[in-house]
DRENZA-491756 format. One record per residue (C-alpha): residue number from 0; chain; z, x, y. Coordinates in nm, 4 decimals, always signed. Example, Ala and Ser with C-alpha at 12.3 -4.5 7.8 and 13.67 -1.06 7.14 Angstrom:
! DRENZA-491756
    nr   kette         up       east      north
     0       A    +0.7800    +1.2300    -0.4500
     1       A    +0.7140    +1.3670    -0.1060
This chain:
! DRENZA-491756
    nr   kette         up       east      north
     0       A    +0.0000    +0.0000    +0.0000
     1       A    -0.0868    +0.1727    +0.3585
     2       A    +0.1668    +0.1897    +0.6079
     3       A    +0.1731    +0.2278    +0.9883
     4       A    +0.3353    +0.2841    +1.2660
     5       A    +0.4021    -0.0017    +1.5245
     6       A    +0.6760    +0.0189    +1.7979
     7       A    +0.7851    +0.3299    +1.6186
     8       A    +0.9007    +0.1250    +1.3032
     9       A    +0.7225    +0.2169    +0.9960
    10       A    +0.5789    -0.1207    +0.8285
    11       A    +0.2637    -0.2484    +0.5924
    12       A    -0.0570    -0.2607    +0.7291
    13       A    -0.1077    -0.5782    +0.8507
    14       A    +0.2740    -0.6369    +0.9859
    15       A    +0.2113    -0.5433    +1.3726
    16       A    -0.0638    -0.8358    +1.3537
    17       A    +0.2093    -1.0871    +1.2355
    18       A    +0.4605    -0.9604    +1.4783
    19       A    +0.2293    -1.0287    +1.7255
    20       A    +0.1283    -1.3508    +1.6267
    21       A    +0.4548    -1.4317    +1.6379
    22       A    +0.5271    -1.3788    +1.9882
    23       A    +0.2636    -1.6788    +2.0765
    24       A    +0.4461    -1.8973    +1.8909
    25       A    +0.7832    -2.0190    +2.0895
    26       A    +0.9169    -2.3625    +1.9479
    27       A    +1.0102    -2.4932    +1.6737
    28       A    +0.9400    -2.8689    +1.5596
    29       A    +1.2380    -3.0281    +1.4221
    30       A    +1.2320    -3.3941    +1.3619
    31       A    +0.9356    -3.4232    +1.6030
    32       A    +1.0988    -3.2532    +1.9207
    33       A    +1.0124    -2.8898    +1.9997
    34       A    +1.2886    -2.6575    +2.0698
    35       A    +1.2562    -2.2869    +2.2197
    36       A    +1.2796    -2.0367    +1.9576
    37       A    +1.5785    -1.7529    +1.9861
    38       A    +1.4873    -1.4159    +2.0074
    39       A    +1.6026    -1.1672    +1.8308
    40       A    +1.9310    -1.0605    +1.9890
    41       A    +1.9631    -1.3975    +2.1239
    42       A    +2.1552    -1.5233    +1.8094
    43       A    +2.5284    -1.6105    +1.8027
    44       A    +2.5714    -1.3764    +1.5468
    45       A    +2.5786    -1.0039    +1.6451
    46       A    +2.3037    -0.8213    +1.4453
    47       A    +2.3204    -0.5228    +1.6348
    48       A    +1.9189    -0.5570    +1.7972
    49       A    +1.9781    -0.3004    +2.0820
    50       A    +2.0263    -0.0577    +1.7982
    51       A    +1.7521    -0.1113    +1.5364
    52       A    +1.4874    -0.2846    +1.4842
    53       A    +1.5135    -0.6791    +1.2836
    54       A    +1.6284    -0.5879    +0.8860
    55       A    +1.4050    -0.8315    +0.7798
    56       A    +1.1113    -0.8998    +0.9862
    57       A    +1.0779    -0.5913    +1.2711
    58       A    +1.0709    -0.7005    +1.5627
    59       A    +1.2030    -0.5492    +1.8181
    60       A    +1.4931    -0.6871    +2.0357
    61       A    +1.3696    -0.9743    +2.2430
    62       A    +1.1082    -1.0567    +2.0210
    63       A    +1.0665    -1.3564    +1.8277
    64       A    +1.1281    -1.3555    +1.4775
    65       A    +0.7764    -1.3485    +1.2218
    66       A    +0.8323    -1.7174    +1.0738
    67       A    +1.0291    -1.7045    +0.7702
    68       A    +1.2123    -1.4290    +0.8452
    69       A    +1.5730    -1.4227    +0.6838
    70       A    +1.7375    -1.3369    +1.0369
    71       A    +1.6178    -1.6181    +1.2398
    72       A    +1.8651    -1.8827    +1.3568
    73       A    +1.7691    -2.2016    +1.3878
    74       A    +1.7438    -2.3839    +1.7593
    75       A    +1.8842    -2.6799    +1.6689
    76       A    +2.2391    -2.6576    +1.4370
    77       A    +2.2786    -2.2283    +1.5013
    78       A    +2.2594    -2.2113    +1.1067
    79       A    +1.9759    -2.0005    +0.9334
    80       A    +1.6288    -2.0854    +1.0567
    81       A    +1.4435    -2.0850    +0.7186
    82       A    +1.7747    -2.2452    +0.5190
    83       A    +1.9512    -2.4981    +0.7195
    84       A    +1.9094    -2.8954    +0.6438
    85       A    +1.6880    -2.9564    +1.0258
    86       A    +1.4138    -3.1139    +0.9219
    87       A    +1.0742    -3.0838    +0.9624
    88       A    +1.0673    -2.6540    +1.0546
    89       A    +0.6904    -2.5434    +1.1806
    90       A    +0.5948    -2.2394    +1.2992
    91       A    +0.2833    -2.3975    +1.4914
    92       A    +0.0309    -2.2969    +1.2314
    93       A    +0.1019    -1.9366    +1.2777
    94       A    -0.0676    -1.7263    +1.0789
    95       A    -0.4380    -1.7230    +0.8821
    96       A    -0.4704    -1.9450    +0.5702
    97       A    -0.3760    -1.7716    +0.2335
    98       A    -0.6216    -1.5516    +0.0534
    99       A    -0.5967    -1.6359    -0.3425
   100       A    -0.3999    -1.3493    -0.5724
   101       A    -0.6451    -1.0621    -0.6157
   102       A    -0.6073    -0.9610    -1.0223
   103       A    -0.3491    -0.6549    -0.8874
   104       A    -0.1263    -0.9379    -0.7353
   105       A    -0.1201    -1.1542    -1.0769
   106       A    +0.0024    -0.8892    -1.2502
   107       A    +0.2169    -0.8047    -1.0272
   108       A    +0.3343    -1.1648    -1.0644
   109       A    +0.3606    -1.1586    -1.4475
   110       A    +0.5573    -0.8262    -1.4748
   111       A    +0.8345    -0.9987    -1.2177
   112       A    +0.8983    -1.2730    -1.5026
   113       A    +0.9937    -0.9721    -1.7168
   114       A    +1.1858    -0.8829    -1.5351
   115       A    +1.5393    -0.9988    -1.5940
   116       A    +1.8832    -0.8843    -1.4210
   117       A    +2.2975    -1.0035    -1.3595
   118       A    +2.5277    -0.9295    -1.1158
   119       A    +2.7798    -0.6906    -1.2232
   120       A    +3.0131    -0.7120    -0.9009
   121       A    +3.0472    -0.5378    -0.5827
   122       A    +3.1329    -0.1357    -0.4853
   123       A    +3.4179    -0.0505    -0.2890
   124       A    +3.1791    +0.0062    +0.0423
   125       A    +3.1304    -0.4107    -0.0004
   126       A    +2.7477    -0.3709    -0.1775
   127       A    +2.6309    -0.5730    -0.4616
   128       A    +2.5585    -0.4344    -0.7870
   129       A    +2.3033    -0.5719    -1.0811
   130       A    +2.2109    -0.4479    -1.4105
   131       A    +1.8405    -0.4875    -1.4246
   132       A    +1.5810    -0.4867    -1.7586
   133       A    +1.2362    -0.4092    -1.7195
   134       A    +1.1116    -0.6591    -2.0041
   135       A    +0.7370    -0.5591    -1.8815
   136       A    +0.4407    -0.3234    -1.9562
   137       A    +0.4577    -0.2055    -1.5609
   138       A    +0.6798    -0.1007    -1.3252
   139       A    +0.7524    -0.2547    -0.9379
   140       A    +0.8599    -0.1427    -0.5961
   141       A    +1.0739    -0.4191    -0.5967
   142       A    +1.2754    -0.7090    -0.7274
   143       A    +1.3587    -0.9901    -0.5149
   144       A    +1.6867    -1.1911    -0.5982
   145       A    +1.8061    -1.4868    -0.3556
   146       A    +2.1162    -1.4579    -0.2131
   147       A    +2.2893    -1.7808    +0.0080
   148       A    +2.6274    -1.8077    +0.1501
   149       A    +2.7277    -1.9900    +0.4816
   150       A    +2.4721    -2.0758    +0.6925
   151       A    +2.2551    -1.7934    +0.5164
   152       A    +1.9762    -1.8496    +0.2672
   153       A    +1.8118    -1.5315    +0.2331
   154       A    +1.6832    -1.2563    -0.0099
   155       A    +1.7793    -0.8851    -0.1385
   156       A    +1.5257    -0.6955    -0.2541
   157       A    +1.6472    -0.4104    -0.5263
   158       A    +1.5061    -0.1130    -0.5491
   159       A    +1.3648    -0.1075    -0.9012
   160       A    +1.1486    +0.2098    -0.8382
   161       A    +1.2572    +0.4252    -1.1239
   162       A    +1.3211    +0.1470    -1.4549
   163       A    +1.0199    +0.1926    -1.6277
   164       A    +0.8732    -0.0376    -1.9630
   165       A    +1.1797    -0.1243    -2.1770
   166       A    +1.4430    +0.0533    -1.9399
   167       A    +1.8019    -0.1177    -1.7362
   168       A    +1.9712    +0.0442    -1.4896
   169       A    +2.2568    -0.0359    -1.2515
   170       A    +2.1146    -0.0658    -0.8753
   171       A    +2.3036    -0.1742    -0.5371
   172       A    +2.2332    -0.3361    -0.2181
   173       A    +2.3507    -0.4201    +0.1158
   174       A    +2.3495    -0.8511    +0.0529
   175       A    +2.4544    -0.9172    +0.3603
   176       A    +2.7705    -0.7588    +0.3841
   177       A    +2.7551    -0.7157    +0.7614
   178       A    +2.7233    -1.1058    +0.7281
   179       A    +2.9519    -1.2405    +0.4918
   180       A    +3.2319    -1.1607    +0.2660
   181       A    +3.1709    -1.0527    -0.1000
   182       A    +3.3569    -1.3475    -0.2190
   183       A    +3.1426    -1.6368    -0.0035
   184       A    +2.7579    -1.4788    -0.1423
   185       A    +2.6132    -1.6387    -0.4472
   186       A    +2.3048    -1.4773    -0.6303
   187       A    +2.0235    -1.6878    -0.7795
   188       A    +1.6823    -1.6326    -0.8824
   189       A    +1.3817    -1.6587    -0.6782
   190       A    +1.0707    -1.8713    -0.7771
   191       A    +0.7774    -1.7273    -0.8062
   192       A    +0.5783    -1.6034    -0.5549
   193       A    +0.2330    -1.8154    -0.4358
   194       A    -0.0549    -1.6670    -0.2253
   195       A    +0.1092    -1.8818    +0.0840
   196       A    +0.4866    -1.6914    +0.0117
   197       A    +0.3380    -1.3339    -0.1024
   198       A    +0.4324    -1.1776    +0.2216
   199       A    +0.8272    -1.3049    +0.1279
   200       A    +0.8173    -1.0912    -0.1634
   201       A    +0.8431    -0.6775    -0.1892
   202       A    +0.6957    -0.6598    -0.5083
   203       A    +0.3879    -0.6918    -0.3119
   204       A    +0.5119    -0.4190    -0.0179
   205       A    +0.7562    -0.4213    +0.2021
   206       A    +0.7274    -0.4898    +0.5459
């Protein structure tokens, strides 16, 4: 997968022109009224946006959020943007119309249902760890597993690099931890990707 550089973050090929998009898009349609979009920054929780760059999506600080990013609070209750019970979420048609799977992105598909893992618990620095089986003939980048918690619906994407065909190993990750408390996150499997999601899921590239 290419990368570039875009605002000095290093991202996919492809990102910057979503980031951008994003930035013409500045409502939100809930239950047929539009409401201004937060930046990033702008949210009631502190992510820290003068310092880095969005964990999930980018930006930079005063920028809106790509749609669907994990980090984007929604107008209307304050809760997550992409999780909360509002109804009726568009992002304006944002975005070009999904290309089908090319044969590299079905397999990629079918090795992630091989894939199989369980949370094992949490280190003492507050990350998750999961023992994960690579039931496949391939390897991936990444795994994504869903994580929720309150007002958070989002998704941690393990680093499953180095388990080849037929191999487990224990990884970690972050989950959130700057968010909420070990005890509050539950873990729960993802579905599987379509051409219209693909850019949700690592397996595919990350950001």
């Amino acid at each position: 997968m290419k990368r570039v550089t875009f605002q000095g973050v290093e991202m996919k090929a492809g990102w910057p022109e979503r980031i951008l998009a994003a930035q013409a898009v500045t409502t939100l349609s809930i239950a047929g009224l539009e409401h201004p979009r937060i930046r990033y920054g702008d949210e009631s929780e502190q992510l820290a946006a003068g310092s880095r760059p969005c964990p999930d999506c980018k930006v930079q600080q005063g920028q809106f959020h790509v749609p669907s990013c994990d980090l984007e609070e929604c107008p209307s209750c304050g809760g997550q943007a992409i999780g909360c019970d509002c109804a009726s979420h568009s992002d304006g048609g944002a975005g070009n119309s999904a290309r089908p799977f090319s044969r590299r992105e079905l397999e990629i598909v079918a090795a992630r249902q091989l894939f199989t893992w369980r949370h094992t618990g949490f280190t003492v620095d507050g990350d998750a760890t999961f023992e994960v089986r690579n039931g496949s003939p391939s390897e991936l980048p990444f795994l994504s597993v869903g994580v929720r918690g309150p007002n958070l619906r989002g998704v941690a994407w393990l680093t499953v690099s180095d388990i080849g065909p037929g191999q487990h190993m224990v990884v970690q990750h972050d989950c959130y931890k700057d968010l909420v408390r070990p005890e509050e996150v539950e873990f729960f499997e993802c579905p599987d990707p379509t051409p219209e999601t693909r850019d949700d899921y690592w397996e595919f590239g990350r950001p």
